[in-house]
gemmi code that builds the backbone of each chain (N, CA, C; Angstrom):
import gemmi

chains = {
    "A": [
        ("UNK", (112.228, -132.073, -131.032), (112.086, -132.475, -132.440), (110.896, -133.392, -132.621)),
        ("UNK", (109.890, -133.470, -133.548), (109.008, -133.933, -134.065), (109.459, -135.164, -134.545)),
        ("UNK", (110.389, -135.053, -135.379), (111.204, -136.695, -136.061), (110.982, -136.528, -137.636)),
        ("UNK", (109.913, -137.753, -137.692), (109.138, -137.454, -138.993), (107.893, -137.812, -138.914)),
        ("UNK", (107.159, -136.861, -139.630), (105.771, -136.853, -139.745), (105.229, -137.333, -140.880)),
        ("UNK", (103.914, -138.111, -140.392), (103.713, -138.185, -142.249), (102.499, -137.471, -141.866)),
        ("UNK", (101.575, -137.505, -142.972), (100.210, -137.500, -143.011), (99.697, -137.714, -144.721)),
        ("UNK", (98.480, -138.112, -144.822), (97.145, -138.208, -143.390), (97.215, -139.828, -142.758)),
        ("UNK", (96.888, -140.096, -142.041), (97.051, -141.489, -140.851), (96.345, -142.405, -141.920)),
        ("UNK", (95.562, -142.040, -142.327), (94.746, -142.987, -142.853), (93.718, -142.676, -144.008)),
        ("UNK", (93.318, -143.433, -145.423), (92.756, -142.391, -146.813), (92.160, -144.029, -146.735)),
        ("UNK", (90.786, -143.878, -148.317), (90.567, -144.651, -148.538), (90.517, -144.044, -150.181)),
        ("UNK", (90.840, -144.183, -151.016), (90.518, -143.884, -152.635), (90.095, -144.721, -153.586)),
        ("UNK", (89.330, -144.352, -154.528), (88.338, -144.516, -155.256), (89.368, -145.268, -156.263)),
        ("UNK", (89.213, -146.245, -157.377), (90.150, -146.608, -158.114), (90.426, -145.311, -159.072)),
        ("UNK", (91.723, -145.114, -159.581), (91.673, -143.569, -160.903), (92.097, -142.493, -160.042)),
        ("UNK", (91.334, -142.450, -158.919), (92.019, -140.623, -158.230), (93.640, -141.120, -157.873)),
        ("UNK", (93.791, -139.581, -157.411), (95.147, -138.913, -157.124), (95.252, -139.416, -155.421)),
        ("UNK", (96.557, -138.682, -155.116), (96.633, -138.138, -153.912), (98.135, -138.557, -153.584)),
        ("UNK", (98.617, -137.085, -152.962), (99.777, -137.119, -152.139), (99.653, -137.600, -150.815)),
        ("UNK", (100.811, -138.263, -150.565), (101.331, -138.417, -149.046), (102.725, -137.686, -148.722)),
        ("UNK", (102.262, -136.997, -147.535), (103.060, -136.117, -147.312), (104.120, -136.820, -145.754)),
        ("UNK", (105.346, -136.300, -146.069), (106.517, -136.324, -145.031), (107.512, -135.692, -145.145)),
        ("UNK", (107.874, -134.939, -143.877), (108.316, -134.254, -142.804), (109.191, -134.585, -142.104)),
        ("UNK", (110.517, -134.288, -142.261), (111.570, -134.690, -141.087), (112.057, -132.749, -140.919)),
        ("UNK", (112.165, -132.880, -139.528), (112.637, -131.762, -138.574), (114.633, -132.062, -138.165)),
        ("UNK", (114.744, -133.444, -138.609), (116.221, -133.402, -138.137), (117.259, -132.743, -139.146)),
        ("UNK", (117.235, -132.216, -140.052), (118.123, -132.290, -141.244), (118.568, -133.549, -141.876)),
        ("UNK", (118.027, -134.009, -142.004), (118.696, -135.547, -142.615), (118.522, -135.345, -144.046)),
        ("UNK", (119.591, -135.463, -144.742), (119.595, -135.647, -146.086), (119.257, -136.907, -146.947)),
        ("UNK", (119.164, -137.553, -145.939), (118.779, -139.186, -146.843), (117.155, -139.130, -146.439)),
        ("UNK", (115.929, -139.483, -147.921), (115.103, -139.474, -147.003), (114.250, -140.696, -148.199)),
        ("UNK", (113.390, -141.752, -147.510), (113.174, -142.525, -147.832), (111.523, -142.903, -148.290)),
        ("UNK", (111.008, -143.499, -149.515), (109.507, -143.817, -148.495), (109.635, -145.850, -149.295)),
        ("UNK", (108.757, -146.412, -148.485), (108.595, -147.922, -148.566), (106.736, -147.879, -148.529)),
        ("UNK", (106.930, -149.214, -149.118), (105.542, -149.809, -149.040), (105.635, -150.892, -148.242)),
        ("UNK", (104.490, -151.343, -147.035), (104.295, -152.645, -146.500), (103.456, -153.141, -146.843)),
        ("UNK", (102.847, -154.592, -147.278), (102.220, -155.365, -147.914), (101.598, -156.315, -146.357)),
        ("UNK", (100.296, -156.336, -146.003), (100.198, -157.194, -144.971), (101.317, -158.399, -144.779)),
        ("UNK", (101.855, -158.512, -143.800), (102.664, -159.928, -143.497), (103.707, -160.013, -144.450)),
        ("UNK", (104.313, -158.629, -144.951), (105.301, -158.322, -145.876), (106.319, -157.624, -145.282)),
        ("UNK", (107.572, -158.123, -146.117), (108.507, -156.760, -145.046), (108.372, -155.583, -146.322)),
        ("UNK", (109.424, -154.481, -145.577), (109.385, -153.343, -146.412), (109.850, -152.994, -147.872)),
        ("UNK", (109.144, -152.732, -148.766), (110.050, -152.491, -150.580), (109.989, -150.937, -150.679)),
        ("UNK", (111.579, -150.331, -151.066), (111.640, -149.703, -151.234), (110.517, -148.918, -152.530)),
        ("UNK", (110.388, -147.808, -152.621), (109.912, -147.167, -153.938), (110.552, -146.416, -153.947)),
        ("UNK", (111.046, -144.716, -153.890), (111.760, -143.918, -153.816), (112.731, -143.645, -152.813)),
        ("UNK", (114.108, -143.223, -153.184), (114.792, -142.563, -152.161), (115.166, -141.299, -152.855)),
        ("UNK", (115.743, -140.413, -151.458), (116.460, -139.190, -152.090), (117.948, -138.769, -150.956)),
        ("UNK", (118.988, -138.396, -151.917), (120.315, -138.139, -151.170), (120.114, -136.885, -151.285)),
        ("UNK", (119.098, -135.961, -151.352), (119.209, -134.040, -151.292), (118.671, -133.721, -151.656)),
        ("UNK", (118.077, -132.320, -151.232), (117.256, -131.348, -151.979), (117.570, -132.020, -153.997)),
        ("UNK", (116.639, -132.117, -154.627), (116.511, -131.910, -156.011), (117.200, -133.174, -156.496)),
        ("UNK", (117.358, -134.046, -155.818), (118.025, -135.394, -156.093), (117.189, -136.277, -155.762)),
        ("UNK", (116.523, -137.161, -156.482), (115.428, -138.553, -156.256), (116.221, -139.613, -157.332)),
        ("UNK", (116.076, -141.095, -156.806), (116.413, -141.919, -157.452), (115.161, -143.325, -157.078)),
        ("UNK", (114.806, -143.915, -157.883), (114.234, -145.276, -158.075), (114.368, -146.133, -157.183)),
        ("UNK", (113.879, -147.256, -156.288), (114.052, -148.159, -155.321), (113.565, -149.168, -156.328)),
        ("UNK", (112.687, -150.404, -156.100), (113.060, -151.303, -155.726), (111.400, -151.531, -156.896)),
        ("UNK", (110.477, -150.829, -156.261), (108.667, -150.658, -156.765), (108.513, -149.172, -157.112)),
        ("UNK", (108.886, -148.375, -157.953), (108.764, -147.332, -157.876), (107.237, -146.777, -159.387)),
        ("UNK", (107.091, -147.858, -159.529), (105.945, -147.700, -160.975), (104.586, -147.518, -159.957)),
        ("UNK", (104.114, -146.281, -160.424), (102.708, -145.535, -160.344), (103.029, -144.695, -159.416)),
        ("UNK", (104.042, -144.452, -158.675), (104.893, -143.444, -157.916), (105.615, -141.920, -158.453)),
        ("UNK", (105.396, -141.037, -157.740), (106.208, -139.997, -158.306), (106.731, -139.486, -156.906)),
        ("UNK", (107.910, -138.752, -156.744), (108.228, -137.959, -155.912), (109.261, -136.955, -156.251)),
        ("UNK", (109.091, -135.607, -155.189), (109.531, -135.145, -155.272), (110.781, -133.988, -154.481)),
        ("UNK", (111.448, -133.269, -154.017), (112.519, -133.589, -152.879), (112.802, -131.612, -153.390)),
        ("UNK", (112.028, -130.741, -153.294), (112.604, -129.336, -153.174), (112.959, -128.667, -152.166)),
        ("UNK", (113.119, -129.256, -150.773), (113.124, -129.092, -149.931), (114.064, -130.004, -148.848)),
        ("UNK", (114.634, -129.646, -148.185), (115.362, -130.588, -147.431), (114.296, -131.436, -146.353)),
        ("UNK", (113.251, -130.676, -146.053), (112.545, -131.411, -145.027), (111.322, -131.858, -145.406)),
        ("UNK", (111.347, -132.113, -147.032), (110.046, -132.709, -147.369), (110.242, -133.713, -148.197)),
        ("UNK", (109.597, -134.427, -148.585), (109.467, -135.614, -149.505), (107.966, -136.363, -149.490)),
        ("UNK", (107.264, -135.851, -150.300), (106.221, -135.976, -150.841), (106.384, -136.904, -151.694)),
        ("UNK", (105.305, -138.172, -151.843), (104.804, -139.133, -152.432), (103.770, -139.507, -153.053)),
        ("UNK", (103.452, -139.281, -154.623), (102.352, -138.862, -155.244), (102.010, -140.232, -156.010)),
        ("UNK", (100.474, -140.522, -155.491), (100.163, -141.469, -156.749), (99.205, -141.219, -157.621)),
        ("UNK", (99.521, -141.528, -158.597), (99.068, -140.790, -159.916), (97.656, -142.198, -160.631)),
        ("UNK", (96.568, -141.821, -160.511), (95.699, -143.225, -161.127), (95.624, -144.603, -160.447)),
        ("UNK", (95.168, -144.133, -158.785), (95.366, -144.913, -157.788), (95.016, -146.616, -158.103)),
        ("UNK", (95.020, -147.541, -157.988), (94.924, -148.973, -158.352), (94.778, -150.054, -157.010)),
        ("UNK", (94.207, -150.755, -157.244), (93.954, -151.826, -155.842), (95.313, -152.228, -155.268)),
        ("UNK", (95.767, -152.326, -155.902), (97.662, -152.949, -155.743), (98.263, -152.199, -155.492)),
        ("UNK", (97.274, -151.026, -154.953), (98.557, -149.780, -154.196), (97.894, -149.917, -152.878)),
        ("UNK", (97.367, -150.321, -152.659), (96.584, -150.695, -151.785), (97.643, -151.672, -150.259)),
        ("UNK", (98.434, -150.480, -149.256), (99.623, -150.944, -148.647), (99.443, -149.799, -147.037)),
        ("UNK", (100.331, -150.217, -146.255), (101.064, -149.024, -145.746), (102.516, -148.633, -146.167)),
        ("UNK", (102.115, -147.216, -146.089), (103.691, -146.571, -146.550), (104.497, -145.615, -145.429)),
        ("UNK", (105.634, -145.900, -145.559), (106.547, -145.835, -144.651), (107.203, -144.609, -144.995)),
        ("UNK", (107.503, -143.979, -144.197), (108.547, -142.549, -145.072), (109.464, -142.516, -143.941)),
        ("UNK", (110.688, -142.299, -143.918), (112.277, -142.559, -143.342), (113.139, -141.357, -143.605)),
        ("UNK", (113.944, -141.168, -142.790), (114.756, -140.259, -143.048), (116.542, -140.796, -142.447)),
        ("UNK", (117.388, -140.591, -142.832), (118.486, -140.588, -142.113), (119.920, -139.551, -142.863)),
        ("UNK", (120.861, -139.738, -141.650), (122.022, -138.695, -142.027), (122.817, -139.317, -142.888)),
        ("UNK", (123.088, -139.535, -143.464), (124.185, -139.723, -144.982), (124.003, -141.569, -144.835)),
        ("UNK", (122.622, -142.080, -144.771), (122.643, -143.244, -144.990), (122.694, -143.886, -143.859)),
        ("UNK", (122.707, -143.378, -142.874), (123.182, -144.170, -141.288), (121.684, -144.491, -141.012)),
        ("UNK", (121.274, -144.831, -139.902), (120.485, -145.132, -138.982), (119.314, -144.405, -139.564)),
        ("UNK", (117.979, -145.314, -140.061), (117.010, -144.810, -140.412), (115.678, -144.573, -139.192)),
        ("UNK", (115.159, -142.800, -139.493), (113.885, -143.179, -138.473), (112.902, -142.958, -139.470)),
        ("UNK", (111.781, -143.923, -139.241), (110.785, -143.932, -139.727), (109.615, -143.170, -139.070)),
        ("UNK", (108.431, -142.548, -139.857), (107.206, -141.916, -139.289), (106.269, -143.241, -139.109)),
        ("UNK", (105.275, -142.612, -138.504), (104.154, -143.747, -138.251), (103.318, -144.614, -139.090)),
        ("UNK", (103.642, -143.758, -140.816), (102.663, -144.724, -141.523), (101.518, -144.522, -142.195)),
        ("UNK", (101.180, -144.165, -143.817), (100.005, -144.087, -143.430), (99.239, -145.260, -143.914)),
        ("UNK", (98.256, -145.567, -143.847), (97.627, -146.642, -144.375), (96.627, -146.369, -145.608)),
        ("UNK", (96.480, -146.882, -146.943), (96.223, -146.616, -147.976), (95.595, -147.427, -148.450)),
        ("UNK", (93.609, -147.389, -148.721), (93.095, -148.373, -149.264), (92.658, -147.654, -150.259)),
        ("UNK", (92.756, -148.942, -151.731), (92.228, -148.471, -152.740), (91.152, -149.288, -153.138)),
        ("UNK", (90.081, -148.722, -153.075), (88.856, -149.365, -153.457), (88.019, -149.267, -155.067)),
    ],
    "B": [
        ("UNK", (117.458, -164.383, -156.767), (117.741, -164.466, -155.563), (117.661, -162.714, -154.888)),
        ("UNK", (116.451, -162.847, -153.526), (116.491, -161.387, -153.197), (117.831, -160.613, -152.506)),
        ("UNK", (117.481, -159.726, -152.388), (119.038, -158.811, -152.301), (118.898, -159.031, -150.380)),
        ("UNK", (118.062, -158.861, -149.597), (118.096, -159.760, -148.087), (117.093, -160.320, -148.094)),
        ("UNK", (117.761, -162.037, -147.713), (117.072, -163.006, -147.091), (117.147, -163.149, -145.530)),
        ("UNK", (115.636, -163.661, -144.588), (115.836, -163.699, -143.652), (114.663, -165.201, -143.763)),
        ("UNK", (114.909, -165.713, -142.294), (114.151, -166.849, -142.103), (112.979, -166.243, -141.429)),
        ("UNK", (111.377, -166.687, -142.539), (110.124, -165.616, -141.524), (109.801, -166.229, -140.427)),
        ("UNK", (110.190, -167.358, -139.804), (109.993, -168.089, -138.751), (108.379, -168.564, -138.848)),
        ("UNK", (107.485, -168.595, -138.225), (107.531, -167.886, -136.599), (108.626, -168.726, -135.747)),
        ("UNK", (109.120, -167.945, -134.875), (109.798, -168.473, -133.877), (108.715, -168.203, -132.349)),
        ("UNK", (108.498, -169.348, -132.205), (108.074, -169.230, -130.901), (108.773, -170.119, -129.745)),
        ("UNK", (108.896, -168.906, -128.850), (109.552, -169.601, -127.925), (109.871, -169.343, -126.139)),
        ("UNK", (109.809, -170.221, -125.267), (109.268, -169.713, -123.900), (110.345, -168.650, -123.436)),
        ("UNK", (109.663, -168.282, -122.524), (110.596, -166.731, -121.656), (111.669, -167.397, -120.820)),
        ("UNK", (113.310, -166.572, -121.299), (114.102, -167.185, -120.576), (114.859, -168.008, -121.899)),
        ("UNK", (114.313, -168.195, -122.622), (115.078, -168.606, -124.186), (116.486, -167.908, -125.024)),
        ("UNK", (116.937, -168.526, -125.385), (118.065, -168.271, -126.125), (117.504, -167.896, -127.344)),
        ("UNK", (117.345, -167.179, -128.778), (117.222, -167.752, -129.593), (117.669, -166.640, -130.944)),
        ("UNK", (118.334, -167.331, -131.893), (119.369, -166.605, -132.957), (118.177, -166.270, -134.267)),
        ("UNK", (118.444, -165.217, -135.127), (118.159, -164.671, -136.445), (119.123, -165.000, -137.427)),
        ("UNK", (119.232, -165.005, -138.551), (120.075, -165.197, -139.302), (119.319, -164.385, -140.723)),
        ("UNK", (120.568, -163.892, -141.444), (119.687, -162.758, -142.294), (121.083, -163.050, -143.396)),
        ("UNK", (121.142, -162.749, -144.880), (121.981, -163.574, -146.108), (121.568, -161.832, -146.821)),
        ("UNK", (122.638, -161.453, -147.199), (122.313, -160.147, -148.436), (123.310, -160.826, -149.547)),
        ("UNK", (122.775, -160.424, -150.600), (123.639, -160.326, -152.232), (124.589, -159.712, -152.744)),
        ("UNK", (124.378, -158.471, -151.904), (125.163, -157.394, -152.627), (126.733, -157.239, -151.948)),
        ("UNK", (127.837, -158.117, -152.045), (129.141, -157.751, -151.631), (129.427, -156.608, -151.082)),
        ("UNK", (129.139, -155.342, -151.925), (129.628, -153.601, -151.757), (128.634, -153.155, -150.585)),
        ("UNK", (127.790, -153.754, -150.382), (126.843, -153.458, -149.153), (127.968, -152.897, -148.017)),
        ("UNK", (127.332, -151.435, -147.260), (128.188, -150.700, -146.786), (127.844, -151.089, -144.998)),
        ("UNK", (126.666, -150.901, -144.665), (126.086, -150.889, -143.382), (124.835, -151.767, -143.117)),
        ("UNK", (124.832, -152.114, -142.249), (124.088, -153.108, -141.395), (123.612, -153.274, -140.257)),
        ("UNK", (122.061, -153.377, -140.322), (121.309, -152.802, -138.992), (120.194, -153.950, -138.720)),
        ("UNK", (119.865, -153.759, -137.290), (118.922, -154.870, -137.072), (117.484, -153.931, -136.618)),
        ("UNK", (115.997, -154.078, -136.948), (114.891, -153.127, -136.782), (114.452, -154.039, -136.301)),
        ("UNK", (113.425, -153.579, -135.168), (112.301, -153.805, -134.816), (110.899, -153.407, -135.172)),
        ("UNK", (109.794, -154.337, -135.069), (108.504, -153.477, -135.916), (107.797, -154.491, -135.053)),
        ("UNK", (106.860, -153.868, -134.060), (105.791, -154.234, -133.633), (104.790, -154.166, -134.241)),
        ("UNK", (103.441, -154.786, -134.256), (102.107, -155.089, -135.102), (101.617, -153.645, -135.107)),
        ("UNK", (101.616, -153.239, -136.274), (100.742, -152.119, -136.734), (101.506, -150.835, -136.369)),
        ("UNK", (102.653, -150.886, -136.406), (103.741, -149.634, -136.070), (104.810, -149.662, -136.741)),
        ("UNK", (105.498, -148.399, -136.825), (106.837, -148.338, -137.598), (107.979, -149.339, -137.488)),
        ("UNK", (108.983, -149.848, -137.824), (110.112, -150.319, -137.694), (111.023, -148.981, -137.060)),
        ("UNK", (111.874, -149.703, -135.597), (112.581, -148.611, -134.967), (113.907, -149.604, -135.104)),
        ("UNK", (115.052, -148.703, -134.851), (116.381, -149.643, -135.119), (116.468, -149.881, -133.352)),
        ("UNK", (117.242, -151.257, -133.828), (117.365, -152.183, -132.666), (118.755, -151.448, -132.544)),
        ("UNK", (119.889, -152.195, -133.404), (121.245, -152.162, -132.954), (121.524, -151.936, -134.520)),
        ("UNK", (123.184, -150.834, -134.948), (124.051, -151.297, -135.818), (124.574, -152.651, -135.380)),
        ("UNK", (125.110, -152.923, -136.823), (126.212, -154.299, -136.663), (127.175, -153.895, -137.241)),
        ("UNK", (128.389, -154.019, -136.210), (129.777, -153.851, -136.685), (130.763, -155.385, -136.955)),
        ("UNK", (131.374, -154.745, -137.847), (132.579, -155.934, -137.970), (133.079, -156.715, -137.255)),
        ("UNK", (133.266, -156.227, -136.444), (134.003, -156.736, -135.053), (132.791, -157.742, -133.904)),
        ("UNK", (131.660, -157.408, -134.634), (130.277, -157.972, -133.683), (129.964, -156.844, -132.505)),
        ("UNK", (128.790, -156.617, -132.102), (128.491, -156.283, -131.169), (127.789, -155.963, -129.869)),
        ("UNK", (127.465, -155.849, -129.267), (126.818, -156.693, -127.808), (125.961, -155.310, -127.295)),
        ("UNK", (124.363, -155.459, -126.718), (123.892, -154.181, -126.294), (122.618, -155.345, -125.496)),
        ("UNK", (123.311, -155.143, -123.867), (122.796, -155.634, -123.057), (122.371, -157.185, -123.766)),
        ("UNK", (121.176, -157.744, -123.618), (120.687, -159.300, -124.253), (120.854, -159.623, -125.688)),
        ("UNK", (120.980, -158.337, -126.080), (121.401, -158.341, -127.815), (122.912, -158.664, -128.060)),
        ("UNK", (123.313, -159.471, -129.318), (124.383, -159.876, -129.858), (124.098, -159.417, -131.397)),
        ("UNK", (124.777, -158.704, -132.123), (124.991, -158.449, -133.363), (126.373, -159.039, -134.179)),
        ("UNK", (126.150, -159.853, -134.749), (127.387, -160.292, -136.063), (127.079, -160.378, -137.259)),
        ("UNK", (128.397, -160.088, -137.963), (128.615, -159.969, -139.435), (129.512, -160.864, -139.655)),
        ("UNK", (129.432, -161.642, -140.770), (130.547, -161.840, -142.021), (130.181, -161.880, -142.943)),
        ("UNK", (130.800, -160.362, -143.501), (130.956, -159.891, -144.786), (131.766, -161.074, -145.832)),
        ("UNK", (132.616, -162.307, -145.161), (132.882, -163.021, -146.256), (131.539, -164.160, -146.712)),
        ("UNK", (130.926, -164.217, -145.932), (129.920, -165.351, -145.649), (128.424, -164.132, -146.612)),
        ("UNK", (128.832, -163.068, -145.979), (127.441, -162.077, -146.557), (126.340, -162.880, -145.944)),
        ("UNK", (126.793, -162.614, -144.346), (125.722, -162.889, -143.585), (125.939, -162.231, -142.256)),
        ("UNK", (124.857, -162.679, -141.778), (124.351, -161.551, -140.369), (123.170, -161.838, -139.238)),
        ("UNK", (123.643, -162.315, -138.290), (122.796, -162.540, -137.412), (122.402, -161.594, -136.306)),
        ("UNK", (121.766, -162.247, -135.785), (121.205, -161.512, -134.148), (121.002, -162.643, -133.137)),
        ("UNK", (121.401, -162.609, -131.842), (121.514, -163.365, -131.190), (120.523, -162.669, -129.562)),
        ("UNK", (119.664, -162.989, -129.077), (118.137, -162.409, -128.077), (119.152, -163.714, -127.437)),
        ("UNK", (119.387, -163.111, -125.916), (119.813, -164.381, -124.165), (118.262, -163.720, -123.470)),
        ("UNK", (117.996, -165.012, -123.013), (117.342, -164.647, -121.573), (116.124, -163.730, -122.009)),
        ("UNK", (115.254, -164.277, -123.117), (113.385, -163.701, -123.795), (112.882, -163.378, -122.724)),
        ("UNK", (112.524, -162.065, -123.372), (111.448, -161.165, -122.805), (109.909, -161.176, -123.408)),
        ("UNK", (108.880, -161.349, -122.441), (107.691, -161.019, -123.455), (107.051, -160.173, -124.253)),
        ("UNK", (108.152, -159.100, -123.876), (108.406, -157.763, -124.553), (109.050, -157.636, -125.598)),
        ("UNK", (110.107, -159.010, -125.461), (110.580, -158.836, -127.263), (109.386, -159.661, -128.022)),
        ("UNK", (108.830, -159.778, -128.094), (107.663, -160.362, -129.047), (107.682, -159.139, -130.306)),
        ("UNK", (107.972, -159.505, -131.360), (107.931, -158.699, -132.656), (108.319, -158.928, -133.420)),
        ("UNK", (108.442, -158.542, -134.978), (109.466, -158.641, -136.086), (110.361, -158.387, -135.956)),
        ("UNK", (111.598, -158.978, -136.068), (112.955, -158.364, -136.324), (113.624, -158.249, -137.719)),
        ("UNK", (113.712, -157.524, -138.034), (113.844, -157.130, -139.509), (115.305, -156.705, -139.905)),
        ("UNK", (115.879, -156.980, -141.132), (117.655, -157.294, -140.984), (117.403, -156.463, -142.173)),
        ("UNK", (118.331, -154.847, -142.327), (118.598, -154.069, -142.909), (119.642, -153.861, -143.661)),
        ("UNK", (120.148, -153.599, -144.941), (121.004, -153.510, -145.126), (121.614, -151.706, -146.048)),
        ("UNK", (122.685, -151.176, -146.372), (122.705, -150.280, -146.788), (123.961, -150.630, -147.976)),
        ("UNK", (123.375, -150.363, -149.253), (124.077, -150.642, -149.914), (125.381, -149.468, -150.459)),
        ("UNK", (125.838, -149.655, -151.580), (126.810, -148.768, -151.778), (126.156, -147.219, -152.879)),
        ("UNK", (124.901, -147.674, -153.039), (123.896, -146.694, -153.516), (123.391, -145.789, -152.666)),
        ("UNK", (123.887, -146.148, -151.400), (122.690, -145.037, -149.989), (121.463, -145.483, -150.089)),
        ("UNK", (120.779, -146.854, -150.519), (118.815, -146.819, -150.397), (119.753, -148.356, -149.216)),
        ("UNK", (118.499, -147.973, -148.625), (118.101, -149.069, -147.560), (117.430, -150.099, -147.856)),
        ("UNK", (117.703, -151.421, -147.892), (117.233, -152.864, -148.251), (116.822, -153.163, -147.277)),
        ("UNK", (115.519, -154.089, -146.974), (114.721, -154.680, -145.701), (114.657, -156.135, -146.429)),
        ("UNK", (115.038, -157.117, -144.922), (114.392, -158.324, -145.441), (112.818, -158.375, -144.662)),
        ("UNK", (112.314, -159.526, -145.222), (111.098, -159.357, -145.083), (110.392, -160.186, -143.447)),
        ("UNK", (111.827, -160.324, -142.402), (111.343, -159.870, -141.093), (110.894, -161.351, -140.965)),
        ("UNK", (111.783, -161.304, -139.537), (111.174, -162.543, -138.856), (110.716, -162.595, -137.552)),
        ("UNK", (109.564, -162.957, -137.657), (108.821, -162.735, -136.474), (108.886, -163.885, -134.996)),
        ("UNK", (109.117, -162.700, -134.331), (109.412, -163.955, -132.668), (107.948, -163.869, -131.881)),
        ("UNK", (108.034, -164.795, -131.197), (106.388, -164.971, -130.301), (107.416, -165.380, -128.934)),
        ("UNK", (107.186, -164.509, -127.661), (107.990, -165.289, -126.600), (106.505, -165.255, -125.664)),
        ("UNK", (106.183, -166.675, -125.048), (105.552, -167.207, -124.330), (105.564, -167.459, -122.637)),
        ("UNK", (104.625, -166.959, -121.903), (105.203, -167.149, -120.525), (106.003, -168.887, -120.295)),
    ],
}
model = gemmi.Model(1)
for chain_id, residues in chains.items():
    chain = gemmi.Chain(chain_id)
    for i, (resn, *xyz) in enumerate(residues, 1):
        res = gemmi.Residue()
        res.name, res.seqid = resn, gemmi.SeqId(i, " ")
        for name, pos in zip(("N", "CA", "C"), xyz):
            atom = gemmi.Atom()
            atom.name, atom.element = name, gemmi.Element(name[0])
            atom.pos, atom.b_iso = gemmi.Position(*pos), 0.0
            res.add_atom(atom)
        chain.add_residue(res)
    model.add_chain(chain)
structure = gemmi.Structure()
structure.add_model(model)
structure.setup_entities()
């Protein structure tokens, strides 16, 4: 098993553009998560999802979209990128809420 | 008041040290409770669940009281290998995962 994947490792964006971040879990896990880290910050939620076609709100979820058609995807879209998105993001997966694994991360500068 | 508090330390402290975490959540209905690790510039991996009853995994100590709505971690006998964040998780009665914002240990020869 792969775990979870994100990609891409690492972006730098222009203030105003787009861009998805993409993640990948291979376990079946129905819980699947993504967070933002803030240097010398712990983790804030933005989106979670309990299933295919089910997304709910975390914690920071403004300039965020996601979306969940798939059991093994969860894509993270920001829409009119901004300096203050400017983080690493975390994407997680686990089985009905238990024990979360996280992917590696990607890192996101907005310039 | 945030939904988990943890103390960000730094804790520094020599190899061969005792030394405790302590982590405070808000939310009563909070279902599950986990302790993460996150080394510099890498994911958070889970350390240990914490059960009711407390629980023990080799140098690690995990406790709860759910009346107190608190939760520690207890590191015998520092490694320079535990050098990292330890980060106190919680799972509420919503299914999203709460992070406190991690307290970082430094263990020193």
């Amino acid at each position: 098993n792969a775990g979870v994947t994100q990609t891409p490792k690492f972006r730098i964006l222009k203030i105003g553009q787009s861009m998805t971040l993409q993640c990948t879990q291979d376990m079946n896990h129905n819980y699947m998560y993504w967070y933002r880290q803030d240097p010398g910050m712990g983790l804030k939620l933005i989106y979670y999802s309990v299933g295919a076609g089910i997304t709910d709100k975390g914690e920071v979820p403004n300039g965020y979209n996601v979306s969940r058609s798939t059991t093994e995807d969860f894509p993270l879209r920001l829409e009119l990128a901004a300096p203050s998105q400017t983080s690493v993001y975390f994407c997680a997966s686990s089985y009905r809420g238990d024990r979360g694994f996280f992917g590696p991360g990607t890192r996101l500068t907005v310039l | 008041r945030k939904e988990v508090e943890q103390d960000p330390g730094p804790f520094n402290v020599p190899e061969g040290a005792t030394v405790a975490f302590n982590c405070t959540y808000s939310n009563s209905a909070s279902q599950s409770f986990f302790w993460y690790r996150q080394d510099c510039r890498k994911e958070p991996k889970l350390l240990m669940s914490v059960y009711s009853s407390g629980n023990e995994d080799g140098r690690f100590t995990a406790q709860l009281n759910r009346a107190s709505q608190y939760i520690s971690l207890l590191i015998r006998d520092s490694k320079l290998s535990d050098s990292a964040t330890y980060l106190c998780v919680v799972r509420d009665n919503n299914n999203d995962m709460r992070f406190g914002a991690g307290t970082r240990l430094t263990v020193k020869p």
